[in-house]
Residue, then its C-alpha position, 0 to 999 in steps of 0.5 A: x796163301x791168298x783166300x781169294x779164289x782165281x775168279x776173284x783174282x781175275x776179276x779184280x786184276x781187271x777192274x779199272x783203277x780210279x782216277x783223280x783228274x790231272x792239274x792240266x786235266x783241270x787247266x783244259x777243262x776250264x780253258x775249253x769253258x772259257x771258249x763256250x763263253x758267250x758275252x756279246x750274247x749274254x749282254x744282248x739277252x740281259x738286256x733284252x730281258x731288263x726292258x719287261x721289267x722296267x715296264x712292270x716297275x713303272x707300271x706297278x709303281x703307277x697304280x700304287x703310287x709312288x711316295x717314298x714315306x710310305x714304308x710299304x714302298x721301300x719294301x716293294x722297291x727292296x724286292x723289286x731290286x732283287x727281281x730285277x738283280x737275278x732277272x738281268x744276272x742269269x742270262x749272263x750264266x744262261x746264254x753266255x755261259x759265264x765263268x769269268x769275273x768280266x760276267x758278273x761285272x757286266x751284269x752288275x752294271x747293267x742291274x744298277x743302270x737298270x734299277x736307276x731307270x726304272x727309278x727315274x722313269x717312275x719319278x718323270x712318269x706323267x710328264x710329256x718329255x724328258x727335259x733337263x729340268x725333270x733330269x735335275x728333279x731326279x738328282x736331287x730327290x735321290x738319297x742313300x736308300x736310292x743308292x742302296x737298291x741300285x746296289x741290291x740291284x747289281x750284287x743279285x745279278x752278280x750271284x748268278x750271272x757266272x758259274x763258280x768253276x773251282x778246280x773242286x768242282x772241276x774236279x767232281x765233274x771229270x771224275x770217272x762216275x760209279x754206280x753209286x753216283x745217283x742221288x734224289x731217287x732210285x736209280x736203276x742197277x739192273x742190266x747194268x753189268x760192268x764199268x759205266x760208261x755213261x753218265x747222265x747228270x742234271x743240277x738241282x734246277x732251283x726253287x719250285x712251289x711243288x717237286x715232281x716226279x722225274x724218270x730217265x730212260x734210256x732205250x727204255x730201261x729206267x735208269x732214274x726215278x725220283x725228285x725233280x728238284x734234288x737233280x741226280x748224277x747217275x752212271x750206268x753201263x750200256x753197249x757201245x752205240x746210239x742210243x735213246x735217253x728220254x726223260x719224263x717230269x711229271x707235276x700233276x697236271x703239269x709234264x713235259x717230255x724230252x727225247x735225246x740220241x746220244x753214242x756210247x763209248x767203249x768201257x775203259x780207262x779215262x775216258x771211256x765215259x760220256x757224260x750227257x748233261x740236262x739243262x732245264x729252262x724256267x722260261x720255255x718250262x721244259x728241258x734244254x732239247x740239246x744235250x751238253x755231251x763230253x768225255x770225262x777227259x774233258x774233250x767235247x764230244 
């Protein structure tokens, strides 16, 4: 005879089983990823940003002095090289929302072209035009070390100009959320009866000096409170229906508020869940003021 009582019963009969995304589940994600991919975006924007950067080197070049025997130089090179790499990188992954090799190779080049003209331009500074003779000097002063930070240059753009989408980690982002899915801080269980059907998500956004304190609401009940910079996943049961998601990040003297609409889905089996996807920016230093909104089927919503 079973110890469990008819309620017990009932309840379990009722839950729903969990899922393990299919290999055509993967396959479709990922297809649908590469039709987001933005590369002539991506490559305008890269270079876009590249051209600042090349002002800042000559520039600070220009008060220092350039004199490759002084070691100081090497090492001021060496880190502006790895500035530039990830300066001219994320905009592949940013605006383009690259997933394919095709992205790290494009900002790889773009980097080592950018980081020669940087170089070159700091050598012919002070000359009135660019003539072949200055293009000669330049040639011929270059060296392995030379080499060596264009190189710096073109394999720190292609750490960051991509997504790495391996079907593990596709696999984590389809799967059906639990309760037990936030992670940085406190994520709020009361009210939130039933199977979630809402998943709210933000990636660790990087390196900060200083984490802040991050509070997600929706229709005002805290569903998150905790690091800013340890990003959360957490999913939570709401009504069927629009609703309001804000999220409030506080550093001191330093906050920024975001409010979002977002319609939930009725509970069920594969793909009863949205998943709401928080971007932030370190350029507008707020978050993205649209959501990345999906199924857990991976269908767009």
């Amino acid at each position: 005879m079973s110890d469990q009582t008819p309620n017990e019963s009932s309840r379990q009969g009722t839950s729903p089983p969990s899922h393990a995304p299919t290999p055509d589940e993967i396959a479709a994600y990922r297809a649908e990823r590469r039709r987001q991919q933005r590369f002539a975006a991506a490559l305008a924007a890269a270079v876009a940003v590249a051209a600042p950067v090349l002002v800042a080197w000559v520039t600070i070049f220009r008060f220092v002095g350039f004199d490759t025997a002084r070691p100081e130089i090497w090492f001021v090179s060496a880190w502006g090289a790895v500035f530039l790499g990830l300066a001219v990188g994320y905009p592949f992954r940013r605006v383009g929302r690259g997933i394919d090799d095709n992205f790290a190779i494009a900002a790889a080049l773009v980097a080592f072209v950018a980081a020669m003209l940087g170089d070159f331009f700091t050598v012919v500074h002070g000359r009135e035009q660019v003539t072949l003779e200055n293009l000669g000097m330049f040639a011929s002063h270059r060296g392995v070390g030379d080499l060596i930070l264009y190189c710096v240059a073109g394999y720190f753009a292609t750490r960051v100009a991509r997504e790495r989408l391996t079907d593990e980690r596709i696999a984590a982002l389809l799967r059906p959320p639990t309760p037990q899915d936030a992670g940085g801080g406190r994520a709020a269980s009361e009210g939130n009866e039933g199977s979630p059907n809402l998943r709210i998500h933000l990636d660790r956004p990087g390196f900060f000096l200083v984490d802040g304190r991050l509070t997600a609401r929706v229709d005002g009940r805290v569903v998150y409170e905790g690091s800013f910079t340890a990003g959360f996943d957490v999913a939570v049961a709401v009504e069927p229906g629009p609703h309001i998601l804000v999220v409030d990040l506080n550093m001191g003297s330093f906050r920024r508020e975001r409010r979002y609409e977002l319609t939930a889905p009725a509970t069920g089996y594969r793909g009863g869940c949205l998943e709401a996807r928080l971007r932030y920016s370190r350029f507008w230093g707020n978050f993205a003021k649209v959501l990345e909104l999906r199924t857990v089927g991976g269908v767009l919503a």
